[in-house]
C-alpha positions in Angstrom: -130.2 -99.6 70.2 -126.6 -99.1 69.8 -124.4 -100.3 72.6 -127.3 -101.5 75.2 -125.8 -103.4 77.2 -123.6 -100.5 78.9 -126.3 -97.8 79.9 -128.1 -98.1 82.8 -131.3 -97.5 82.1 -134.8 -98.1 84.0 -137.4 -100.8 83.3 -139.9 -97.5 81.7 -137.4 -96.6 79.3 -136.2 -100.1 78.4 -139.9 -101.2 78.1 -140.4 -97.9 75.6 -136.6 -98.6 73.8 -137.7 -102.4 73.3 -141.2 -101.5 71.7 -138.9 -99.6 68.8 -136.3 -102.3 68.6 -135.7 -104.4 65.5 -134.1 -107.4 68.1 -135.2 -108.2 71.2 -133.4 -107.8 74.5 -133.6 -108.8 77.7 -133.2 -106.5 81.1 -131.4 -107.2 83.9 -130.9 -105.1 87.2 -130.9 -101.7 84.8 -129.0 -103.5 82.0 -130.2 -104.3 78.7 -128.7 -107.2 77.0 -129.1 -108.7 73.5 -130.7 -112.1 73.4 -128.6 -115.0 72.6 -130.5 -115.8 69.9 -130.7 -113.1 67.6 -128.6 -115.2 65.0 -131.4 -117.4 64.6 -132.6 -121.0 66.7 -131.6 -124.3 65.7 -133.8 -126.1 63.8 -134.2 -128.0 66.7 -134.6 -125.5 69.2 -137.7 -124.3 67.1 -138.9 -127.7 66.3 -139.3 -128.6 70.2 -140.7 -124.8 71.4 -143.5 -125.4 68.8 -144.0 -129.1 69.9 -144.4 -127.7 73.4 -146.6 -125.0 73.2 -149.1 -126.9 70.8 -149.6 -129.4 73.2 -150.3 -126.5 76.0 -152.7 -124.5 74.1 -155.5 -126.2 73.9 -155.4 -127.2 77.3 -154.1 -123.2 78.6 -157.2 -122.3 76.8 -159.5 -124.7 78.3 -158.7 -123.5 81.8 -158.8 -119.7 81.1 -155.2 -119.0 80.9 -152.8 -118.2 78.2 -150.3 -120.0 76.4 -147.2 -117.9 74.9 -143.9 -118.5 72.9 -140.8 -116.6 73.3 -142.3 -112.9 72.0 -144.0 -112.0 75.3 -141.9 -111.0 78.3 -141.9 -111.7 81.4 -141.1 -109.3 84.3 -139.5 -110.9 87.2 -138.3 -109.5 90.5 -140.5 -106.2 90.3 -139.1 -104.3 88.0 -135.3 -105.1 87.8 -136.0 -107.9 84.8 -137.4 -108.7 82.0 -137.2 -112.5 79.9 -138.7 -113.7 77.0 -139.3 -117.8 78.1 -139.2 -119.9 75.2 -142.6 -121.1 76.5 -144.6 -119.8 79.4 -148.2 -120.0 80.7 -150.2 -117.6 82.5 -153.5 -118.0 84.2 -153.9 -114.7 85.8 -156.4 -112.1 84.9 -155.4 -110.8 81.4 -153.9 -107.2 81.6 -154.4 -106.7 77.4 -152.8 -103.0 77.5 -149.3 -104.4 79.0 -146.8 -105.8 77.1 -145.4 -108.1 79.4 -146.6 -110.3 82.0 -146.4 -110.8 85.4 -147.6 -113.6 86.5 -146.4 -117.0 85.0 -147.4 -120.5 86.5 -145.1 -122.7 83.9 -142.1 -121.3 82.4 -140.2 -123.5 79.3 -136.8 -122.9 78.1 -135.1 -125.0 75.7 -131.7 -125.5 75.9 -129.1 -124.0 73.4 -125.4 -123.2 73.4 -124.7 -120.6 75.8 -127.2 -119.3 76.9 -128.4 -122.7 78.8 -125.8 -121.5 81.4 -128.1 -118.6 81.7 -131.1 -120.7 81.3 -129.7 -122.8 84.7 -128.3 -120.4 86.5 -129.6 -116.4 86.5 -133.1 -117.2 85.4 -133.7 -120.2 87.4 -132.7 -118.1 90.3 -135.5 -115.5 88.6 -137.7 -117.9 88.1 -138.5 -119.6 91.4 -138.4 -115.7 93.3 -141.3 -115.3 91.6 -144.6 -116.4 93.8 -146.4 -117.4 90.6 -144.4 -120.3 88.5 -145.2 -123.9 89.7 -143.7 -125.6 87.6 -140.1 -124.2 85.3 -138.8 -126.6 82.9 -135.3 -126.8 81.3 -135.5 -129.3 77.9 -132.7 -129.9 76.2 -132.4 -130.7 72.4 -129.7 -132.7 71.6 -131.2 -135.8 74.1 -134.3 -137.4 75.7 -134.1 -135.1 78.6 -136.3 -132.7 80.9 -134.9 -130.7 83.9 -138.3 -130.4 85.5 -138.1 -127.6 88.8 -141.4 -127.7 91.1 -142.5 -126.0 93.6 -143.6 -128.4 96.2 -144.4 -127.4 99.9 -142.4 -123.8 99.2 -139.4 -125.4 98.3 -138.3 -126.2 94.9 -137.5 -129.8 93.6 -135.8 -130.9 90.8 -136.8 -133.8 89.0 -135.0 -135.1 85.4 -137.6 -137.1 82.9 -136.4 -139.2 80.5 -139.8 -140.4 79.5 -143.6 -140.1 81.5 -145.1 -137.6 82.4 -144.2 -134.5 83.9 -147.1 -133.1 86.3 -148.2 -129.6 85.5 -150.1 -128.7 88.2 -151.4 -125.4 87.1 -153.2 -126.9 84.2 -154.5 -129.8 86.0 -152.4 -132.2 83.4 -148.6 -133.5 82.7 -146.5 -132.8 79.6 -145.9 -136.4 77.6 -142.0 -136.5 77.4 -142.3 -138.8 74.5 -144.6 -136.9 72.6 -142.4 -133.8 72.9 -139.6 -135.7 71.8 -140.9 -137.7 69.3 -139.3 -138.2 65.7 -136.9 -135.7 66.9 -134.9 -137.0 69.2 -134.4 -140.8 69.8 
């Protein structure tokens, strides 16, 4: 795709572009827009996704749902936008022909350089529209800390975690901060 992000485009035709593209992209109110991090994670940034969604899989699986890492979008707002979480969750019936999903009751993104402005701002606002997510967590990798959003009573609250357990409602269990972090950040 050369020059995305400056044709206006619909979610069919971005959906169809981003099935042929060598990078992936996100979409955003008819915009398409290079992801971040298309130079390639930090170590760190990798190591803590993959802690993360280990510890969810077995327990996404035991409850029906499914347990994804940042290749599988997510469409938010009807059609005007498209993410790829770092880590997300679904529990919804699985729709196996679509490429996307719709329907996400924990979303994960790590932290990382600028796009954690993004992460805090635009997608959180993304995030909690949708009536699905529970529980959306923002994990940074340079310290012991978890920005933990939940939806409690129809409002969302924020919670930071330096260590415990965050509650993840959807899959009846809570995410050990200390085992996310350990022997990788002190």
């Amino acid at each position: 795709m050369s020059n995305p992000a400056f044709k206006r485009m619909t979610a069919e035709e971005y959906l169809r572009r981003e099935r042929e593209a060598p990078e992936k992209h996100e979409f955003i109110d008819g915009f398409v827009y290079p992801l971040h991090a298309q130079a390639g994670a930090s170590r760190q940034h990798v190591r803590l996704t993959v802690r993360i969604v280990s510890m969810l899989e077995e327990l996404a699986v035991a409850r029906g749902c499914r347990a994804y890492v940042s290749d599988m979008k997510l469409r938010a707002d009807g059609w005007r936008n498209f993410f790829y979480p770092d880590v997300m969750v679904c529990c919804d019936p699985d729709e196996a022909a679509q490429d996307f999903e719709t329907d996400s009751c924990l979303i994960v993104e790590v932290l990382s350089g600028t796009a954690a402005a993004h992460d805090r701002t635009g997608k959180l606002a993304a995030y909690t529209k949708l009536p699905s997510p529970q529980t959306y967590l923002l994990v940074e990798q340079n310290e012991r800390r978890i920005y933990a959003y939940a939806k409690a009573d129809g409002e969302w609250v924020l919670t930071e975690y330096e260590d415990g357990i965050i509650p993840l409602p959807c899959l009846e269990t809570g995410l050990d901060v200390g085992r996310v972090y350990g022997g990788l950040v002190g």
